[in-house]
C-alpha positions in Angstrom: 85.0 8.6 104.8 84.5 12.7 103.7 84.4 15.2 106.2 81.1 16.3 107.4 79.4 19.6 105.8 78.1 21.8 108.4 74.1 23.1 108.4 75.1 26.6 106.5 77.3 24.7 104.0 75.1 22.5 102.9 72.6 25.3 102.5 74.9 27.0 100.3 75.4 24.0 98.0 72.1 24.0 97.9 71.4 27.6 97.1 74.3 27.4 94.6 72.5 24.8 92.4 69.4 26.4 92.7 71.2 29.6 91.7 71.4 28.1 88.6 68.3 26.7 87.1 65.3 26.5 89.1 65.1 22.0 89.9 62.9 20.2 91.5 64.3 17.9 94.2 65.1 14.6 92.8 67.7 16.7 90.6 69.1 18.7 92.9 69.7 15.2 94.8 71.8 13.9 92.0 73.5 16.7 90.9 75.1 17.2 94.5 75.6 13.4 94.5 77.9 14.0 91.5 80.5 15.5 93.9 79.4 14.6 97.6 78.1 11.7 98.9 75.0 12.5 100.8 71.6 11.1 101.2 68.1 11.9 99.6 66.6 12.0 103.0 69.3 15.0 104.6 68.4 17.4 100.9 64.7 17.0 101.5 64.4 18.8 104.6 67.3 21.4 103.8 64.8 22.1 100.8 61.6 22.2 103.0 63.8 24.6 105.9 64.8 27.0 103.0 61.3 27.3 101.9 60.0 28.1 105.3 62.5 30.6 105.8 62.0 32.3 102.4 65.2 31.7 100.9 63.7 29.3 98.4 60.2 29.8 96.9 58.0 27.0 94.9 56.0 26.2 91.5 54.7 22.8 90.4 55.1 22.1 86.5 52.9 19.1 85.1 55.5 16.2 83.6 54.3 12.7 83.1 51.0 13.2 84.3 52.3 14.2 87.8 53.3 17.5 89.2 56.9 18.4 89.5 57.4 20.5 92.7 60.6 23.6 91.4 62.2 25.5 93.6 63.5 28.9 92.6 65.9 31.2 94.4 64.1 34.4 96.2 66.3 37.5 96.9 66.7 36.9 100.6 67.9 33.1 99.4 70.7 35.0 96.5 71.7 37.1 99.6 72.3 34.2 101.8 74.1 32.7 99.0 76.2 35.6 99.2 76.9 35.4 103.0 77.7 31.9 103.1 80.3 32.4 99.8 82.2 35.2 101.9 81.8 33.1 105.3 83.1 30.1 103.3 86.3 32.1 101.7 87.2 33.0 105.0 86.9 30.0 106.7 88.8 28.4 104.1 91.8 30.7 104.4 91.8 30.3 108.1 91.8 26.0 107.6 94.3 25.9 104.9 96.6 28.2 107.1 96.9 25.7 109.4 96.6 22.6 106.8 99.1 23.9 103.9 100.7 27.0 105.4 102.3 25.8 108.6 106.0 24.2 108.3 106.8 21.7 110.6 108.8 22.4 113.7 112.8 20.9 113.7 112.4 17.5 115.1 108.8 16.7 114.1 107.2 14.3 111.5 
């Protein structure tokens, strides 16, 4: 069992992908699923909040005769991005001070 991946983290992962190549949301799903285990049906409405909040804009793209919805990154989403990748490096250093730093007291095991 994994730890669970707060709201603003699991924007950021989602941000990140996006950052890289606009996807539609069946690929975003499995390339996240390549390194966390998490469902289809908690990505959709992270993708559907970042939309509605402007971090994330849309285009459909015809493929098999069906439309492929794309999201893209916007600037506000790129400057969330950036928030989260600071707020994350910090709270990182703060955990791993307690996790790898610490030496156990005389006595303890």
């Amino acid at each position: 069992m994994g730890m669970q991946i707060s709201a603003e983290l699991l924007d950021g992962i989602v941000l990140a992908v996006v950052q890289q190549a606009d996807t539609y949301g069946y690929a975003l799903t499995q390339q996240i699923q390549e390194t966390i285990d998490i469902s289809p049906s908690t990505l959709y409405p992270v993708l559907h909040r970042l939309k509605a909040q402007g971090a994330l804009s849309t285009y459909d793209k015809p493929f098999g005769g069906r439309n492929r919805r794309y999201y893209q990154l916007t600037p506000l989403g790129a400057q969330i991005l950036r928030d989260t990748e600071k707020n994350w490096r910090t709270h990182k250093a703060q955990i791993d001070y307690f996790l790898t730093k610490l030496e156990p007291k005389e006595g303890a095991q």
